[in-house]
N, C-alpha and C positions, 0 to 999 in steps of 0.2 A: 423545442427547447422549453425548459423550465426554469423555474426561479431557485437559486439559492434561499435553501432551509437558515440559512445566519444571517446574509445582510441583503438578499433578493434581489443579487446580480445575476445576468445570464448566465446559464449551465450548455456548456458543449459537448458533445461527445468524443473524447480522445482515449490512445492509451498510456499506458502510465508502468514507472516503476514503485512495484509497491513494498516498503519491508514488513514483514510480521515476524513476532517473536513468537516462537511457540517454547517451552519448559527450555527456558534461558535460553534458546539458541536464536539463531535471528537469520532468517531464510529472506532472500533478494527474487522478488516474483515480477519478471518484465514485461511485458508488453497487455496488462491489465485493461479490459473493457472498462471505462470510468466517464460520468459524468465532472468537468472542471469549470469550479466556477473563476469567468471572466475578470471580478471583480476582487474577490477578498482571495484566490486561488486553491478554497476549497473542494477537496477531492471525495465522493460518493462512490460507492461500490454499491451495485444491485446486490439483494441479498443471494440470489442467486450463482453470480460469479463470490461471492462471499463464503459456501458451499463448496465450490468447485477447489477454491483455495485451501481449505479446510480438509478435505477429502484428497488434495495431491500429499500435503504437507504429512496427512497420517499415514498415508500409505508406503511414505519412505522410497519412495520412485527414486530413480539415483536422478541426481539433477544434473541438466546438461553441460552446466560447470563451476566451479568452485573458486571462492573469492576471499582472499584476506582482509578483514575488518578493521580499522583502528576502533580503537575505547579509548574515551579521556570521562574522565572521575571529576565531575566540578564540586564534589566534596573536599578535593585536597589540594584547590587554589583558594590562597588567602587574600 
């Protein structure tokens, strides 16, 4: 294990769900290799699986399944 880069709690190796937006759209990627830290519950991605994300995402793979998103706008609560 190693220390958290922010406040230098223990890092574990778990996986993780992770969202990335790529050109406005926002893709649900689960069961992600990730170091989590213990403490503050900062999540690390090697940059290698960082790639691999990168590289399913361009290639337009059909993905195994598809999900309805909500959006809430905190510009138009007053």
């Amino acid at each position: 294990m190693t220390k958290c880069p922010f406040c230098k709690g223990e890092l574990s190796k778990k996986t993780v769900t992770h969202p990335q937006v790529y050109r406005g759209k926002v893709y649900i990627l689960e069961n992600i290799p990730a170091e989590v830290c213990s403490q503050c519950g900062e999540v690390l991605l090697r940059p290698g699986v960082l790639e691999k994300i990168q590289q399913l995402i361009w290639s337009h793979t059909q993905p195994k399944r598809t999900a309805e998103v909500p959006v809430y706008d905190l510009a138009e609560i007053n």
